[in-house]
N, C-alpha and C positions, 0 to 999 in steps of 0.2 A: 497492345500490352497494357495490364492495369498499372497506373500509376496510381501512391499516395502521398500525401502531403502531410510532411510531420513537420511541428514546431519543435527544438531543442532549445531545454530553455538548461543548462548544466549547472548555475549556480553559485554554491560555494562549497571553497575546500574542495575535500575529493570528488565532491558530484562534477567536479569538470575532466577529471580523471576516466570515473565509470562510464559516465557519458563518452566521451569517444570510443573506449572499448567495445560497448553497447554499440555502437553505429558501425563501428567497421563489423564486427559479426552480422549484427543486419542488413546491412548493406551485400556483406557478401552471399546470405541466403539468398537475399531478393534477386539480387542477378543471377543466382545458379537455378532459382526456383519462377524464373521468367514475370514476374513483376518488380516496376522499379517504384524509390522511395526518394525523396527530394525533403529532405531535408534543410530547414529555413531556423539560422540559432538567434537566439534572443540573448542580450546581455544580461538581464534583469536581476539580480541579486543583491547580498548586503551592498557591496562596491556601489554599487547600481543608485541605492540610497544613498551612499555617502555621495556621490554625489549630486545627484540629481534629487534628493529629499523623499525620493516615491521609492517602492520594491518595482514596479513597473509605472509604464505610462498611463497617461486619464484612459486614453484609450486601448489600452492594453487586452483587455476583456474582448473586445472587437478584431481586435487584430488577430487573437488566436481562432476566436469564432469559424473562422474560413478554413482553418486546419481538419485533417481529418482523425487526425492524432496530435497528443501532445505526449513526449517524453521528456522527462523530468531528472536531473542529479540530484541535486541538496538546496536544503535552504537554513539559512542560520549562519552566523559568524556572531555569537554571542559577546565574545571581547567587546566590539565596536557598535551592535547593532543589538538591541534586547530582542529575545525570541518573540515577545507581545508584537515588535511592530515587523518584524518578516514575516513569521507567518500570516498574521492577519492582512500585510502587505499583499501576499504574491498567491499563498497557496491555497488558503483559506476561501479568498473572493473565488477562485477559478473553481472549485468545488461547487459551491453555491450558484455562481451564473449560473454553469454548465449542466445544474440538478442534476451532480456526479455524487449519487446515493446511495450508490453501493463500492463500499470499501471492502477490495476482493485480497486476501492473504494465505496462500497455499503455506502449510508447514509440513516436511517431511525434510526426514536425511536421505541426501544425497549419497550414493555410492562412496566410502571410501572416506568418508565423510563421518567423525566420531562425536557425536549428540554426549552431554552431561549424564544421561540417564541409560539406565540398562534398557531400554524400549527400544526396539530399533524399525518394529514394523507399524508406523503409527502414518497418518497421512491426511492430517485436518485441514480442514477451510474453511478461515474464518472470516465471517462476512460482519463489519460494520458500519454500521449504520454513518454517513458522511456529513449529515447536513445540516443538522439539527441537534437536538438534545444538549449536551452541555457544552459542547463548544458555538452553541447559537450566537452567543456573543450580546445576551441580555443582561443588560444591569449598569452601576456605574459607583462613583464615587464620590460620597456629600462631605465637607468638613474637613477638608487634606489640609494634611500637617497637625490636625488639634488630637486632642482627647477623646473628642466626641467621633471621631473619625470614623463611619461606615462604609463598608465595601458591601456592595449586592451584586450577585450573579444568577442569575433563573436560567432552571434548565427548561425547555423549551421542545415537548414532547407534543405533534400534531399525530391525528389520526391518520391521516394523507402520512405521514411520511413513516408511521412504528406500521402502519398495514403493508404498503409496500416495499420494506425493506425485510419482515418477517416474510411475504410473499415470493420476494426473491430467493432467501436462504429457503423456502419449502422448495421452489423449482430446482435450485441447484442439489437438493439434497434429494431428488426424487432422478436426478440423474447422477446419482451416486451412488453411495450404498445406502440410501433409505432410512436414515439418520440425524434426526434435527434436536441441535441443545439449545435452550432458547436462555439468555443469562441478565439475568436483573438482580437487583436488591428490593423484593418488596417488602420484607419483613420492615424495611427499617424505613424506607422509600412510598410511603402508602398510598400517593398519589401519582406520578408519573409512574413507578415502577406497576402496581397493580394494573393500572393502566395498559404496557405493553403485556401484561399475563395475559390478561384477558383476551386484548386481541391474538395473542400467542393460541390460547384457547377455539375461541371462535375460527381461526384459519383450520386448525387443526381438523377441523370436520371437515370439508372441504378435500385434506390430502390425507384418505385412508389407510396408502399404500408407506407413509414417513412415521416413522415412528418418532412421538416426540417427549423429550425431557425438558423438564424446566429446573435450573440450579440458581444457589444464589452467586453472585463474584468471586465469590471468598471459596466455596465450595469448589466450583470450577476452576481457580487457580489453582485449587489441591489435587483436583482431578488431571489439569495439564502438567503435571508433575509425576501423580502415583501412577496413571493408568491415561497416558493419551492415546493407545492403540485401544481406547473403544469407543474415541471421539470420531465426530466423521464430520458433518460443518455443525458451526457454532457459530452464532448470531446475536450478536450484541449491541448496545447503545455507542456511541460514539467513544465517549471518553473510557469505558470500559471495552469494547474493542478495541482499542488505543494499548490498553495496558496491557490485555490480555495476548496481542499479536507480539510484543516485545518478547513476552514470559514464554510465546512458539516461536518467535525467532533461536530464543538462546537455546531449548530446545532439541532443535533442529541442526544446533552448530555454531549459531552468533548470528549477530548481525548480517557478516559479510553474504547469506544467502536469502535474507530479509527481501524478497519482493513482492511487488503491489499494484493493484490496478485502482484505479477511482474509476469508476462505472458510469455512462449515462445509459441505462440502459434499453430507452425508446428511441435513441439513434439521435435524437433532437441536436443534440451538441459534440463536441469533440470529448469521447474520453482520457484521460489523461495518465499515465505510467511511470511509475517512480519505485526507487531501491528506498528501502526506510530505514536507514542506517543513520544518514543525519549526514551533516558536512564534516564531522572526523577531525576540528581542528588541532587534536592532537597527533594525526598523523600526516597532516594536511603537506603538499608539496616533497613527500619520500618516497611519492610513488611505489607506498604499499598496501592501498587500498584494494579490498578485493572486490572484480567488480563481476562477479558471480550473480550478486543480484540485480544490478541494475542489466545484464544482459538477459536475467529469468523474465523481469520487469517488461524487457523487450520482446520477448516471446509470447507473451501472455498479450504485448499492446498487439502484432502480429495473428494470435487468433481473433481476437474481437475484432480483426478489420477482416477474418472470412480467412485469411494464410494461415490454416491451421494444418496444414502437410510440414509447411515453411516453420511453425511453431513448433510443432513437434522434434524438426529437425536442428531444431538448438537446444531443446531439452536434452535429446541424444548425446549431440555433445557436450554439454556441461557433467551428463554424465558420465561421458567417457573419462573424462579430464579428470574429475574427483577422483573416478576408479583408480586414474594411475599416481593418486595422491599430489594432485596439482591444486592448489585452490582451497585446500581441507584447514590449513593450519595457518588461525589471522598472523601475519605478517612474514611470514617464512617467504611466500612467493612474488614477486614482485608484481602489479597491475599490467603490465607490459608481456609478461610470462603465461601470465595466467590467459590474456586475453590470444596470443598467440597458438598456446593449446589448445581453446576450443576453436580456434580458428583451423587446428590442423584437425580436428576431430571432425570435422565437417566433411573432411574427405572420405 
């Protein structure tokens, strides 16, 4: 019997919530679908820093290394802990070790499931770029506290990393509907952004069969509004994929079906699976978080390890669940509710 080895790392706020929900649904596929999953949690979160000064241990990075998955809740308790030093703490480094380069974000309404916008048959995947570009984390700060006081920040555009993260969005979009938006600012951006055009350009010969557009962010965000049923994946820079997946989360429903994969996609390291809702400390401990996404999140970590019968058969039932209006309306159903319906829908 195939066994896998997942890290749980749940976090804060509700990410400790979805994360259980998320395991007992997987857990129960994997035994009904004859591989088991061994599950290993890590404490690591704000709490984590407040005490111990670190988001994880020195050797943190190493210790997940051995896993074959990592599933992720939340990170953030902004109150107590500034978002600069968690993320760059916990989630940021694991991204980068693990050359987890492709940030993978399905958007579609679910069954039953009432989107803002009159669209209802739209079904994008947006891939952003993880590793690089503006959240490189180049620059610093001369002169704090004076007048003279500057802040620099460089975004941080390689050819190694805009080729193969546009090369990835061609492969997924050729096993799609054959549809590639490639989205930068170069008008105003004249140097990194021209820069991804071009290599946007050059791939493009190479994949004859993908048809491809180039927009600017501004454009595109008007396009994921008037017209997201003629998107199909969309391919962005870090910090604009960032924005852009929030703008098809709410889309799509909200947050509460916001899921996500971090990519290593030459197997090298462990991929890592998270709901991108955030810790929710305004609903944190009411146990009305919905954890819709951090179970899609789960489904998604179960195809990239090959269980893509098993994967499917959580989509199923999430779907079912929305149909019968379970999970559609943030706070109406309880986490506890919702996670039991797709647990019955499995039958």
């Amino acid at each position: 019997m195939t066994s896998y080895s997942i890290a749980l790392i749940p976090g804060d706020g509700v990410g400790r919530d979805v994360t259980d929900a998320a395991w007992q649904v997987l857990s129960t596929v994997a035994r009904h679908s004859g591989f088991t999953l061994n599950g290993t949690p890590f404490p690591w979160s704000c709490a984590f820093y407040k005490e111990t000064g670190a988001m994880m241990p020195p050797d943190g990075i190493e210790t997940l290394r051995r896993f074959d998955a990592i599933l992720l809740g939340a990170v953030g308790w902004p109150a107590e802990v500034p978002d600069s030093v968690s993320l760059h703490g916990l989630l940021l480094p694991i991204r980068k070790a693990f050359v987890q380069y492709a940030n993978i974000r399905p958007h579609r309404l679910l069954p039953g499931v009432r989107g803002p916008l009159r669209a209802e048959n739209f079904d994008i995947l947006c891939i952003r770029e993880n590793t690089e570009g503006e959240y490189s984390g180049a620059g610093g700060r001369v002169h704090q506290g004076t007048t003279d006081e500057v802040a620099v920040e460089t975004s941080i555009f390689t050819r190694t990393g805009v080729e193969r993260i546009l090369r990835f969005g061609f492969e997924q979009a050729r096993a799609r509907r054959g549809k590639l938006a490639s989205v930068t600012k170069s008008n105003a951006q004249k140097y990194s952004m021209v820069f991804w055009d071009e290599i946007t350009h050059k791939l493009a010969a190479e994949y004859p069969d993908v048809d491809v557009a180039s927009y600017h962010i501004d454009a595109m965000a008007a396009r994921m509004v008037m017209a997201p049923e003629s998107l199909d994946v969309v391919v962005a820079s870090n910090l604009f994929g960032d924005i852009l997946t929030d703008l098809g989360a709410a889309i799509q429903g909200g947050l509460g079906f916001a899921a996500s994969a971090n990519i290593n996609p030459d197997r090298s390291a462990p991929s890592m699976f998270e709901p991108v809702h955030g810790s929710a400390p305004d609903i944190a401990h009411l146990g009305i978080a919905n954890p819709i996404a951090a179970i899609w999140s789960g489904a998604m970590m179960l195809e990239h390890l090959g269980e893509k019968n098993a994967a499917q058969t959580i989509i199923g039932a999430l779907e079912k669940t929305t149909a019968r209006g379970i999970g559609t309306v943030p706070g109406k159903d309880r986490t506890e509710t919702i996670a039991a319906a797709v647990l019955a829908a499995l039958d």
